[in-house]
N, C-alpha and C positions, 0 to 999 in steps of 0.2 A: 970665372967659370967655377962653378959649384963641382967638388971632387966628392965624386959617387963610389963608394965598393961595387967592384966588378964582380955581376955573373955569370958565368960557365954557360954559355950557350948549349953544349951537351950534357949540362948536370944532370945523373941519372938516366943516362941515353946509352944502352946496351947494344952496340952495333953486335947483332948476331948473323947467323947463318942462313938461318928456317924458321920457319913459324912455331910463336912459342906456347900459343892458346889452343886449348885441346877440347874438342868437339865432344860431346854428349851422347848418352844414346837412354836421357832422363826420358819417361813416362811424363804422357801428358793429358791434360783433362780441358775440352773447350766448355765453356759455362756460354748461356748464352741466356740473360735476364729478359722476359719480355712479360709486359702488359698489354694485353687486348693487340695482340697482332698476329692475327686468324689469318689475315689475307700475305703477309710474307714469311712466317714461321718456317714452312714448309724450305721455302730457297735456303733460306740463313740456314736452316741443320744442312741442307743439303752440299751447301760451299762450304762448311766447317769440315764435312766426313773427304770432300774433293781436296783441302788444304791438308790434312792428315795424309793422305795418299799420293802426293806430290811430293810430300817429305819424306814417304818410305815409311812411316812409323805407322803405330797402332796409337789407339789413343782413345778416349771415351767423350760424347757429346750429351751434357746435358742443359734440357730447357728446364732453366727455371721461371714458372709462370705465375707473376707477382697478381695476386689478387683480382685474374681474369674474368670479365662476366660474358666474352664471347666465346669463340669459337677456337680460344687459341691451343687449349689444353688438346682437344680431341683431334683437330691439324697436327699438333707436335706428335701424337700418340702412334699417328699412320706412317712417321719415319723411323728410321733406325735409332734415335735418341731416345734415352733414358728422361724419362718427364717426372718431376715432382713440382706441386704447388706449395709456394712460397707466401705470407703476409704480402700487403700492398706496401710498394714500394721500393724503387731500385734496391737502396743498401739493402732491403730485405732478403731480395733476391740474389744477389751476389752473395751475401753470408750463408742464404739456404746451400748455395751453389756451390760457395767451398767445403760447408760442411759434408756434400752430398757426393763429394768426389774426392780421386786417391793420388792424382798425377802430382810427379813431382814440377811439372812447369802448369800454369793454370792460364788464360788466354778467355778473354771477355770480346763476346762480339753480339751486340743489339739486337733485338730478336726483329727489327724493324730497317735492318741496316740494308739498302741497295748497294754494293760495290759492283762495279763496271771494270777494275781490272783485270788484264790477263791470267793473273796469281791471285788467288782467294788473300783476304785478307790476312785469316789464319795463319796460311803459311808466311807472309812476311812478315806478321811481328814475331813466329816461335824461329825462322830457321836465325835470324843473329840470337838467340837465347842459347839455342842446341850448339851450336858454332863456337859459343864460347865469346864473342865479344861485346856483347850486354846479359845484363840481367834481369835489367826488366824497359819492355818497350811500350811508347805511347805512339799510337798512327801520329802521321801529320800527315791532312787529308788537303787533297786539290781542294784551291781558293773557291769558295763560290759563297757571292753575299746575301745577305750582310750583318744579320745578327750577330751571327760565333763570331764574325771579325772584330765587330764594333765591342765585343766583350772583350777581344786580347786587346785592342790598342784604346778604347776609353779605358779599361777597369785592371785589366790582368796584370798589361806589362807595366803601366807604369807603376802599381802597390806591389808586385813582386821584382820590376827593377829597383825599385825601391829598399826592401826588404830583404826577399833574395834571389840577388843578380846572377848566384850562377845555379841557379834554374832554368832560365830562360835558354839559354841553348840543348838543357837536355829533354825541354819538352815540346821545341818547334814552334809551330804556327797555330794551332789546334788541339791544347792541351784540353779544353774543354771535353774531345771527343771520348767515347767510353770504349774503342776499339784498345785494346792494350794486354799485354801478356808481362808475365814473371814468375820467376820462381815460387814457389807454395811458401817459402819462411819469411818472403818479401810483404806479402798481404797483411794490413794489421789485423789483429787478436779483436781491434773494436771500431766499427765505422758505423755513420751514422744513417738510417733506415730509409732515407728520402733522398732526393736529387745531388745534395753537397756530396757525397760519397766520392763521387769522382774526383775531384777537387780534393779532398780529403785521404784519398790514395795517394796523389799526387804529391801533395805534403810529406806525407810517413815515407815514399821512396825517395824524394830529396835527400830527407835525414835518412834512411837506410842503405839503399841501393849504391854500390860502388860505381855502377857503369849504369845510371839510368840512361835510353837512346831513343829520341823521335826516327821514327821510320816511314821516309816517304813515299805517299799511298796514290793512287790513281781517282779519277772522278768517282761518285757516289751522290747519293741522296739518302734523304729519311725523314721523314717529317718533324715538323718543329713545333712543338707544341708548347700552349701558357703553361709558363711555370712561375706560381705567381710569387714576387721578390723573391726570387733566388738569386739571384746578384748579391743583393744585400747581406742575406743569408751565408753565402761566399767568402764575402768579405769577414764575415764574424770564424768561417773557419783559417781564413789566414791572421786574421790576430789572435786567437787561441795559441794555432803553433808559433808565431811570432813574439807571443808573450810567454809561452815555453821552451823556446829556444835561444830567448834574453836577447831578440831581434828590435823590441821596441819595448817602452814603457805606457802607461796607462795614459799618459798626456796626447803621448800620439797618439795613441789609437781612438782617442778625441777628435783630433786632428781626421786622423782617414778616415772617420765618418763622418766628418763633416766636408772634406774633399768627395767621397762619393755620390751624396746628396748634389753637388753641382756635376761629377760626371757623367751621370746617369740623367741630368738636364741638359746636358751635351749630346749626348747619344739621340736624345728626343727629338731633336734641331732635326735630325736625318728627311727628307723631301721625296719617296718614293718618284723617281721616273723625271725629277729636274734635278739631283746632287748625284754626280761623278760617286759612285761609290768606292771605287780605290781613291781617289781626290779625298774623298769624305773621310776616309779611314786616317790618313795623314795630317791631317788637320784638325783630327778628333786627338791623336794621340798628343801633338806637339797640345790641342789646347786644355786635355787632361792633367799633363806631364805642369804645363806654366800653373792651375791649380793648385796638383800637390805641392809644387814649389811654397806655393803660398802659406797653404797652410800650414805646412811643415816651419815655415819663416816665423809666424806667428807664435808658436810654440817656445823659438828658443829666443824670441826674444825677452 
């Protein structure tokens, strides 16, 4: 038998009395990015000012409206939200967003986003913020397929179980999703103007956030619209932070472009209305996972 140095099961484990994390009473600002969404703008201000008010706090709502050619500026202008327009493009609008507000916790909700929970969305990602036991949260939203899915288990989890594995528990099921709150010093100084943004947040609180926390959300919809290779796009922003945070070298990342090009032929396989879609998710992952294997083998041989 192999002799192992023993460890302390309680290392670092402070049996106290009471609770030792102290609640907030931080100013908060909801941003709420939206393009051409005239017809839900209205609801979304209107659940953000309801989720502010369930938590007791005051707090400021603004739309930022990325390069709208409908009717969404003049919708946003008839509620109680502050409106400024923004360049085309999510990251656009998130930077207009933080620019344009003072809270110290900042809270991003879709300007397209239907939530069906009891509690607005607002309020569950900011009260573990105010509470004190995260600092910055990403929704994990009720399962419903199949795209977002087939992105965590062909693409997400096996290049970031890959990369980096303890991500993956503080971003859930549904890191893709843009519902997410955190502190104002959490946000980076530079994201980039289009779709990766999210993805690109996501990154920067790994490396920052002490206590990044998936919060889990109730049913919703929203529309899904082409966006065209952003997958791929994706992937080039996890091997930037991966090649800046000395995760991989340049052979790999050879390597996972060339593993994605057959994942992303995986994902295609998908049969609307004859493949089990949770069946399909399982068997995308395990025959994603057996790829990377591959061509990560390739590399070091």
């Amino acid at each position: 038998m192999v002799k192992r140095p023993e460890i302390d099961p309680a290392l670092g484990l402070d049996l106290v009395p009471n609770r030792t994390i102290s609640s907030s009473k931080a100013t908060v600002s909801i941003v709420i990015p939206a393009h051409n969404e005239e017809a839900t703008i209205a609801s979304v201000v209107a659940e953000a000012r309801q989720g502010l008010s369930l938590l007791g706090i005051g707090g400021e709502v603004l739309v930022s409206a990325s390069g709208c050619t409908d009717g969404t500026v003049a919708e946003a202008q008839k509620t109680d939200a502050r409106v400024i327009e923004a360049p085309i493009g999510k990251g656009a609008a998130i930077k207009a967003g933080l620019a344009s507000t003072s809270g110290d916790i900042v809270c991003l909700i879709d300007g397209d986003m239907q939530y069906f929970g009891d509690r607005p969305l607002s309020t569950i990602l900011l009260e573990p913020i105010l509470s004190g036991i995260a600092d910055a949260c990403v929704t994990d939203l009720y399962w419903r397929p199949l795209y977002p899915q087939m992105w965590l288990h062909g693409f997400f989890a096996p290049v970031c179980g890959y990369l980096y594995p303890e991500m993956l528990p503080k971003v859930g099921s549904t890191p893709w999703s843009g519902q997410r709150a955190a502190w104002r010093h959490l946000w980076p100084e530079e994201m980039p103007d289009h779709f990766t943004v999210d993805l690109d947040i996501l990154m920067h609180w790994n490396r920052k956030a002490l206590r990044l926390r998936p919060i889990v959300a109730d049913d919703w919809t929203n529309p899904q619209r082409p966006k065209d290779d952003l997958m791929s796009q994706e992937l080039d922003v996890i091997i930037r932070h991966g090649l800046i945070d000395g995760r991989l070298d340049e052979a790999t990342s050879i390597a996972l472009r060339k593993w994605y090009d057959r994942a992303h032929s995986l994902m295609a396989e998908y049969k609307p209305n004859i493949d089990s879609p949770q069946a399909f998710e399982q068997e995308l992952l395990k025959a994603s996972m057996q790829e990377l294997r591959r061509q990560l083998g390739l590399v070091q041989r």
